[in-house]
N, C-alpha and C positions, 0 to 999 in steps of 0.2 A: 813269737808270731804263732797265733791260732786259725789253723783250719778246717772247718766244718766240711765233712764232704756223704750228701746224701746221693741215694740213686737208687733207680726202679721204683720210682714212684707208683707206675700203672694206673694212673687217673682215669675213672670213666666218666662219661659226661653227666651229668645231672640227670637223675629219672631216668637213664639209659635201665634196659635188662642186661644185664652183666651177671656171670656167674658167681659162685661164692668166694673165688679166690681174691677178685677185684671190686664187692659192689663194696669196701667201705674205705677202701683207698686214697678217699680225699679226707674222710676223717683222720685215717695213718696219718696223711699228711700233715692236718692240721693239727696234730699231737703233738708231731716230731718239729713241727716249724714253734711253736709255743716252749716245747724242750730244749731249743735252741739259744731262745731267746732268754729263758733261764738261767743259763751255763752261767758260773763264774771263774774263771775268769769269760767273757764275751769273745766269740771267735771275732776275728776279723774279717773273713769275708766265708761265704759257702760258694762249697761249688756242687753244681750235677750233672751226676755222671752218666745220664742218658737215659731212656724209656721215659722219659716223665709221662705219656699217654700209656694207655692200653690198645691203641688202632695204630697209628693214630683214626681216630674219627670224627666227626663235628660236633663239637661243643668240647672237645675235651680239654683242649688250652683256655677255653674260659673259663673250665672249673677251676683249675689249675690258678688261675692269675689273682685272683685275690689272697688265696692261701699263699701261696711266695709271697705277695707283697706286704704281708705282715712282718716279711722277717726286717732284724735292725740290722744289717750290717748288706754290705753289697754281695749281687749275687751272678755267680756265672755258669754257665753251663756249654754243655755240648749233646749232641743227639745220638740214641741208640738206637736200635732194630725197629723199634715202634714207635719213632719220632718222623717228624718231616720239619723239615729244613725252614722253608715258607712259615708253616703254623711257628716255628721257636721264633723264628723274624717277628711276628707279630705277636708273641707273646711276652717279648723284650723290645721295647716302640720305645727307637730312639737310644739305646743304649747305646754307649760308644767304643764296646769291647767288641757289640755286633756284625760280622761281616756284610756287606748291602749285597753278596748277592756268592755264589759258588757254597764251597764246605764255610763249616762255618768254627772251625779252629779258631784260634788267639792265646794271648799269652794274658797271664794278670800276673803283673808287677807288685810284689807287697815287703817294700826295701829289698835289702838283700836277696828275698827270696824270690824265686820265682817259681811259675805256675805256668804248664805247656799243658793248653786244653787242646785236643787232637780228633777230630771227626773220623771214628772207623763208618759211617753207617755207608751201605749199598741199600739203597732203594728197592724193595721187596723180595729181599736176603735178609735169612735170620743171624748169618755169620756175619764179620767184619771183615774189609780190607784197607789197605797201606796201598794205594798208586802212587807213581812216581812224584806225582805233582805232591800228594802231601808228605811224601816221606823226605824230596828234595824243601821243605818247606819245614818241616821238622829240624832236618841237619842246619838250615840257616838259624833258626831260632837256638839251638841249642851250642851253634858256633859264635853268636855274637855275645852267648853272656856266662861268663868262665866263673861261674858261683853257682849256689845251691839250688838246687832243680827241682819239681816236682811233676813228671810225665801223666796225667788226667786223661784218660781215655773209657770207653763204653766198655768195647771188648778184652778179655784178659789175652794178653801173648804167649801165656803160658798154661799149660793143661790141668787140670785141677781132682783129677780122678773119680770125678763123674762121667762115662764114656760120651751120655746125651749132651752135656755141655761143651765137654772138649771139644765134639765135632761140628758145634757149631759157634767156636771162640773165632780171637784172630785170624783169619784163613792165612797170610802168610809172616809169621814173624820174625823171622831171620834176619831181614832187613831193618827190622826197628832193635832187635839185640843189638847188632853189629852198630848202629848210631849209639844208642845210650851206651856199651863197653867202652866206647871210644869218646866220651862225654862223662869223667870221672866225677863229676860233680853233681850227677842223677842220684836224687836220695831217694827215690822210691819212686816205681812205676804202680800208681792206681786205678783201681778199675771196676764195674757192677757188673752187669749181665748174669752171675753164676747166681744171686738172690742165697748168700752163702759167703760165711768169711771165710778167708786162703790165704795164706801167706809160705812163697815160695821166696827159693834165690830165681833169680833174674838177673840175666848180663852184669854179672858183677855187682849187683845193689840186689834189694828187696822188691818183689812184685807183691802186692795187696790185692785181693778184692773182699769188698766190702758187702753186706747182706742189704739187703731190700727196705725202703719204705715202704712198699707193697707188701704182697706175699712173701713169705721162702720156700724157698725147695727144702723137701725134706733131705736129711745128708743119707743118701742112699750112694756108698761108693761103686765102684764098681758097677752098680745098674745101668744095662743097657736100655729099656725101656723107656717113655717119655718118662719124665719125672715126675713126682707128684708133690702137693705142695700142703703147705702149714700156715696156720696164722701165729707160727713167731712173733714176738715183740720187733715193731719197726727197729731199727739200727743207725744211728749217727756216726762215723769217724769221727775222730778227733786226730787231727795232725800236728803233732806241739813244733816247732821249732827254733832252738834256743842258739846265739852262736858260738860257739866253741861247744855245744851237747848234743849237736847235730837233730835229727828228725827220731820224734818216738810218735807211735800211733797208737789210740784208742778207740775201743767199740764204748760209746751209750747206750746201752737199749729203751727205748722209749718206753716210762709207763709209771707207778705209781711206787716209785721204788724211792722212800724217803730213808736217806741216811740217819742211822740211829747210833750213839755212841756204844763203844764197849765197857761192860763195868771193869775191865783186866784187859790186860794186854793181849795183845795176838798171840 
């Protein structure tokens, strides 16, 4: 089982003024959604993992809706800092992983595996939170199905030693360790927001976060300051998962990078 998992899109609206970190964002996009489509083996489904806007503002989900809809495989998502809840309803018309109405978590079923997409967004907070309703809604999902897990959420639970980021990651995660430690079958907790790979320990498994379809941050540790940002090559995961070889993850980076043989070996 392959999956795709992009995030931070930051799409701006078509002819909006947008500064230089986001005016080519929908082209990112549409790079990364064609590199997608590429891959051999073909993921089986993509997920995203929040910001797909830059405001959000008006028009930006309709930039957005065509470039998704070119991808071949099914595609899920959930909202970040610069999402709204409404506009992702109507940018997925009719889909049936959609919730009609509150957060907008779900799970995607793909055999064995499974996929727990988790709504951190507060409504004009740059951080994330875990209230009781979705974290008691989290523990039932992760109580009825005793096999392989993948936790998909915006915000990271865990600190990434960027000071700007850190303070504005999960606001409270303790609650969501203490659920996955006690859910031995979580093979990685994923996540964007940081526009920056990371891979830490987390509650007994691996925490990821994955770099940007957007912009990146530059990796400035330790800076307190806002951060400042780069046109890195957009970034795909790849989450293979094999049974009996468990979960391995990879970064793609989007761009013209054609494989050439060696004349000698490695």
């Amino acid at each position: 089982m392959l999956v795709a998992q992009i995030t931070d899109l930051h799409v701006a609206a078509a002819g909006s003024a947008r500064d230089g970190a986001n005016a080519e964002n929908a082209t990112r996009l549409a790079e990364a959604v064609a590199h997608i489509n590429r891959l051999e083996p073909r993921p089986d489904a993509v997920i995203v993992t929040g910001d797909l806007t830059d405001g959000p503002r008006p028009g930006e989900y309709d930039a957005i809706a065509p470039i998704l809809g070119r991808l071949a495989m099914p595609v899920f998502a959930v909202p970040g800092n610069h999402d709204d809840r409404d506009g992702m309803r109507a940018l997925f018309p009719g889909a049936a992983w959609m919730p009609a109405d509150g957060f907008l978590h779900h799970v995607v079923d793909l055999g064995p595996l499974r996929i727990v997409m988790l709504d951190t967004l507060v409504p004009g907070q740059t951080a994330g939170h875990l209230c009781d309703d979705r974290l008691a809604w989290l523990a039932e999902r992760l109580g009825e199905h005793p096999g392989p897990t993948i936790v998909a959420m915006h915000h990271p639970p865990f600190h990434v030693g960027v000071p700007f980021m850190d303070r504005v990651a999960l606001e409270n995660p303790a609650p969501l360790e203490a659920l996955v430690r006690g859910h031995g079958d979580v093979l990685a907790v994923v996540c964007g927001h940081v526009h920056r790979s990371a891979t830490v320990g987390f509650a007994g498994t691996v925490g990821i976060a994955v770099p940007a379809i957007g912009h990146q941050l530059a990796l400035e540790i330790g800076r307190e300051e806002f951060p400042r940002w780069t046109l890195e090559p957009p970034v795909v995961a790849l989450h293979l998962w094999t049974p009996g070889g468990g979960l391995v993850s990879h970064l793609s980076p989007v761009g013209p990078w054609a494989p050439r043989p060696f004349r000698r070996g490695i």
